[in-house]
C-alpha positions in Angstrom: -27.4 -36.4 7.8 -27.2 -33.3 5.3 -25.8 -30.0 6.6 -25.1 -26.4 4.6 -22.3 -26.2 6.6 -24.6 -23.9 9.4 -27.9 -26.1 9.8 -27.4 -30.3 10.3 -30.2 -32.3 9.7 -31.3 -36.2 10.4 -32.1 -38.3 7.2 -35.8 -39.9 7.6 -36.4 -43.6 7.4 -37.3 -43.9 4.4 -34.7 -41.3 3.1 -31.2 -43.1 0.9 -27.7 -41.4 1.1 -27.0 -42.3 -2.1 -30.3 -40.8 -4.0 -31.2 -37.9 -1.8 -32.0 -35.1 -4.1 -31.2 -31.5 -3.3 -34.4 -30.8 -3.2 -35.0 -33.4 -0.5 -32.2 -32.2 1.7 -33.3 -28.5 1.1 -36.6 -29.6 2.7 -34.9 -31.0 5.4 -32.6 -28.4 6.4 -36.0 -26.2 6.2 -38.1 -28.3 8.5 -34.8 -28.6 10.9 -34.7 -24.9 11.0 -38.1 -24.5 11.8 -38.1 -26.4 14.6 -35.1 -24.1 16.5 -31.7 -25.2 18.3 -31.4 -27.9 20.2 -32.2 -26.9 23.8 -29.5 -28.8 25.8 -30.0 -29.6 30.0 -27.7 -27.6 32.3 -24.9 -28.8 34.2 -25.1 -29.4 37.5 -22.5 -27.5 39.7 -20.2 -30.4 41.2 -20.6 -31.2 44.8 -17.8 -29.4 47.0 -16.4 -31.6 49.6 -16.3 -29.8 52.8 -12.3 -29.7 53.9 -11.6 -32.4 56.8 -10.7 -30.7 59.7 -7.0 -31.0 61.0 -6.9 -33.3 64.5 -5.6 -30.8 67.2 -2.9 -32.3 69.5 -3.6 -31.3 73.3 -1.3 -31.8 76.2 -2.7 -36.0 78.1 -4.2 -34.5 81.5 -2.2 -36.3 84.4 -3.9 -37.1 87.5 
């Protein structure tokens, strides 16, 4: 990728590390402007557990 330190942008295919030209990664950076941020998905809220409810103790019935 080449960046400007604000703006990243993704080399092309056909695109070499070693011999990209300024002008090349100034198009880039252009075109990867252009097309806006990155819009991301939202989080889902977690799922709450609901709290177990405590076993109540109740006097045996005799009889």
């Amino acid at each position: 990728y080449v960046t400007d330190g604000e703006t990243n942008a993704s080399l092309r295919k056909g695109d070499d590390v070693m011999s990209i030209t300024d002008d090349r990664a100034a198009e880039l950076l252009a075109d990867r402007r252009a097309r806006g941020p990155v819009k991301r998905a939202a989080k889902k809220a977690p799922v709450r557990k609901t709290p177990a409810k405590k076993a109540v103790k109740r006097a045996a019935k005799k009889g």
